[in-house]
C-alpha positions in Angstrom: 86.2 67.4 57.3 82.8 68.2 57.3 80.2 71.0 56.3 80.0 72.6 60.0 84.3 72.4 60.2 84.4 74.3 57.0 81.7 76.6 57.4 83.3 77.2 61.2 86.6 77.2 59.4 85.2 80.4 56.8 83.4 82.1 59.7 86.6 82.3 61.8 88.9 83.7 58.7 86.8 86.4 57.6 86.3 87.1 61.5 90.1 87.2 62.7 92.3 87.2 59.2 92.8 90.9 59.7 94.5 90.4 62.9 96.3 87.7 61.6 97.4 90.2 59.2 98.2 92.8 61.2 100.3 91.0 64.0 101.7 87.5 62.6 100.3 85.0 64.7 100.3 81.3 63.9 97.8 80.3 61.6 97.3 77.5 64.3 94.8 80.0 65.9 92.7 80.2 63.0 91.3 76.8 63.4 87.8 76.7 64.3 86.2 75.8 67.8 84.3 73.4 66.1 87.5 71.4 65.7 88.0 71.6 69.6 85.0 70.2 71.2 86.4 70.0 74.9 86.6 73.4 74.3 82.3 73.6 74.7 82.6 70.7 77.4 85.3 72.8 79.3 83.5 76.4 79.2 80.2 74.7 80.2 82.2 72.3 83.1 83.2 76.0 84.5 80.1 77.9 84.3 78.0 75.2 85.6 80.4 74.4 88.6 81.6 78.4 89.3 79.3 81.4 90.3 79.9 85.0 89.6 83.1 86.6 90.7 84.9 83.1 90.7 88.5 83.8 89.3 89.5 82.1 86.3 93.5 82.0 85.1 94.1 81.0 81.3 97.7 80.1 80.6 98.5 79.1 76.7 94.6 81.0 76.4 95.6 81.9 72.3 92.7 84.0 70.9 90.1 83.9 73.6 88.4 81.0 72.6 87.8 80.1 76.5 88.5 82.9 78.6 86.7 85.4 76.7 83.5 83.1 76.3 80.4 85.1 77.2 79.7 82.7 79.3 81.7 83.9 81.8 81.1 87.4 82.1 80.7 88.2 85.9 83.8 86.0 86.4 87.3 87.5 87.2 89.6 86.4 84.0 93.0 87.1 83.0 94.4 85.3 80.1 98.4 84.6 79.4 99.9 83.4 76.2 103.6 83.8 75.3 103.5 85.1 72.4 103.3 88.7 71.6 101.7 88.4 68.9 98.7 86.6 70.3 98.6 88.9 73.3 98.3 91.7 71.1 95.5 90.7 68.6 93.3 89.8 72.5 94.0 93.4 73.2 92.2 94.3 70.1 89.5 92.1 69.7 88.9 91.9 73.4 89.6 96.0 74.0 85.7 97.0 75.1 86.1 93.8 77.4 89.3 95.1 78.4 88.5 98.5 79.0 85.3 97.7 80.9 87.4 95.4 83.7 85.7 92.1 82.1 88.6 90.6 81.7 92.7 91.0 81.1 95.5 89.3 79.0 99.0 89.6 79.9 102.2 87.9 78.2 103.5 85.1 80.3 103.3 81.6 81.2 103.1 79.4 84.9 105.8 81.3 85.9 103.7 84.7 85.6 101.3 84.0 88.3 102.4 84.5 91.7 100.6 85.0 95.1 96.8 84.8 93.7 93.8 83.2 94.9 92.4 81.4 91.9 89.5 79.1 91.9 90.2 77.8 87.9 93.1 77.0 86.3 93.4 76.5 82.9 96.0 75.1 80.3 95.2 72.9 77.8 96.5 72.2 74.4 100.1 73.3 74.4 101.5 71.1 77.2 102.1 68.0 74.8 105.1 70.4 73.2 106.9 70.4 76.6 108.7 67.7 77.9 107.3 66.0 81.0 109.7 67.2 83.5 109.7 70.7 83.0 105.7 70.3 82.5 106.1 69.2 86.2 108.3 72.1 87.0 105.9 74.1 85.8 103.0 72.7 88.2 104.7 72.7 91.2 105.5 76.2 90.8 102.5 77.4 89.9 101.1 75.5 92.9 103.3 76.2 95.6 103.0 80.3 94.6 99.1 80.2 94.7 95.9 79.2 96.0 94.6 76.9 93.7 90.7 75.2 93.9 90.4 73.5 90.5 93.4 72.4 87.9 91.9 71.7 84.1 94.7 70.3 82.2 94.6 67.5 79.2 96.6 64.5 78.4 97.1 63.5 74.8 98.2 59.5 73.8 99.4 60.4 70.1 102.3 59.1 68.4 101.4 62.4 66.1 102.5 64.2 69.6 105.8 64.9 71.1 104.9 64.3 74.4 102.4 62.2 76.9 101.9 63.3 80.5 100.9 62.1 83.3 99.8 64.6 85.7 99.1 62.3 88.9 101.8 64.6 90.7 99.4 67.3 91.1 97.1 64.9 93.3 100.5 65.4 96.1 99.5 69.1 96.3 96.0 67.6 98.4 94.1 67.4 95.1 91.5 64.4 93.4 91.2 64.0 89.8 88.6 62.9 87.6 88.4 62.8 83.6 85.9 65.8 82.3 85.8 63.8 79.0 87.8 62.0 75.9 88.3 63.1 72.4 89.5 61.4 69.3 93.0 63.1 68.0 94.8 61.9 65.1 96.2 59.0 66.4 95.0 59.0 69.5 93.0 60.1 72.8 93.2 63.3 74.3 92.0 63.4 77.9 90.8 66.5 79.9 91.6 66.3 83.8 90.1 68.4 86.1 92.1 68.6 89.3 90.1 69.4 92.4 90.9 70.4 95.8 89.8 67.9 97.9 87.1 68.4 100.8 
């Protein structure tokens, strides 16, 4: 690892190791962004494509790291997780956001969001846990129960991962694809989709 990881790495535990603390969550989440770079690539794909009071859905959203970008204030955001734990440190770091109507987190998964209008949804970096055909489930619930514009999704080809997908089935729901960008894993590739409704 280098410098910048580490120095990330130091920044982030002295920023969130109280809440860590306080409410158990997976030391997972206290891996820096620096170690994620779609994450950058993903924020800036969104803010560059959106405009204020576009509606932006997290699912799997963890500690904020994408929803709660500043980046997207003047967007409409709500971010689920389903854990507890992590739902509950948001609510604290995030609780002037929160209060204000910036943005909301809720525990939940897919199967939380029903009958909304969304123009970005977002799940990345827990699907490869799932196997495929309830990660299809999954989709086609979440897109038969809403109005959907973009899907942003990745696809990791690990052996150090349980599970590849191929998310072509979403194109069914009248959607295109195209590859936002590639990233080295261990052992791998992981590929971020955007899934976009087509014209």
């Amino acid at each position: 690892m280098n410098v910048i990881y580490w120095r990330d790495k130091y920044i982030r535990f002295f920023k969130y190791h109280k809440y860590q603390k306080k409410f158990g969550f997976s030391s997972w989440h206290m891996e820096p962004v620096s170690s994620k770079p779609y994450v950058h690539d993903v924020i800036e794909y969104v803010k560059n494509d959106g405009k204020q009071g576009d509606t932006i859905v997290e699912c799997g959203c963890g500690l904020g790291d994408i929803i709660a970008d500043s980046a997207f204030i003047g967007f409409k955001r709500k971010g689920l997780d389903c854990k507890r734990e992590v739902i509950n440190a948001d609510e604290e770091i995030f609780r002037k956001a929160i209060q204000d109507g910036e943005i909301s987190f809720e525990i939940g998964s897919f199967e939380s969001v029903k009958g909304e209008k969304i123009d970005y949804y977002i799940a990345l970096n827990f699907l490869h846990n799932i196997e495929p055909d309830q990660v299809k489930n999954m989709f086609e619930e979440v897109l038969s129960c809403n109005k959907i514009g973009q899907v942003i999704t990745d696809s990791v080809n690990s052996s150090s991962y349980p599970y590849n997908h191929d998310f072509d089935y979403i194109c069914d729901y009248g959607y295109s694809k195209r590859c936002l960008g590639e990233y080295k894993v261990q052992n791998g590739i992981r590929k971020i989709m955007v899934y976009g409704k087509s014209q």
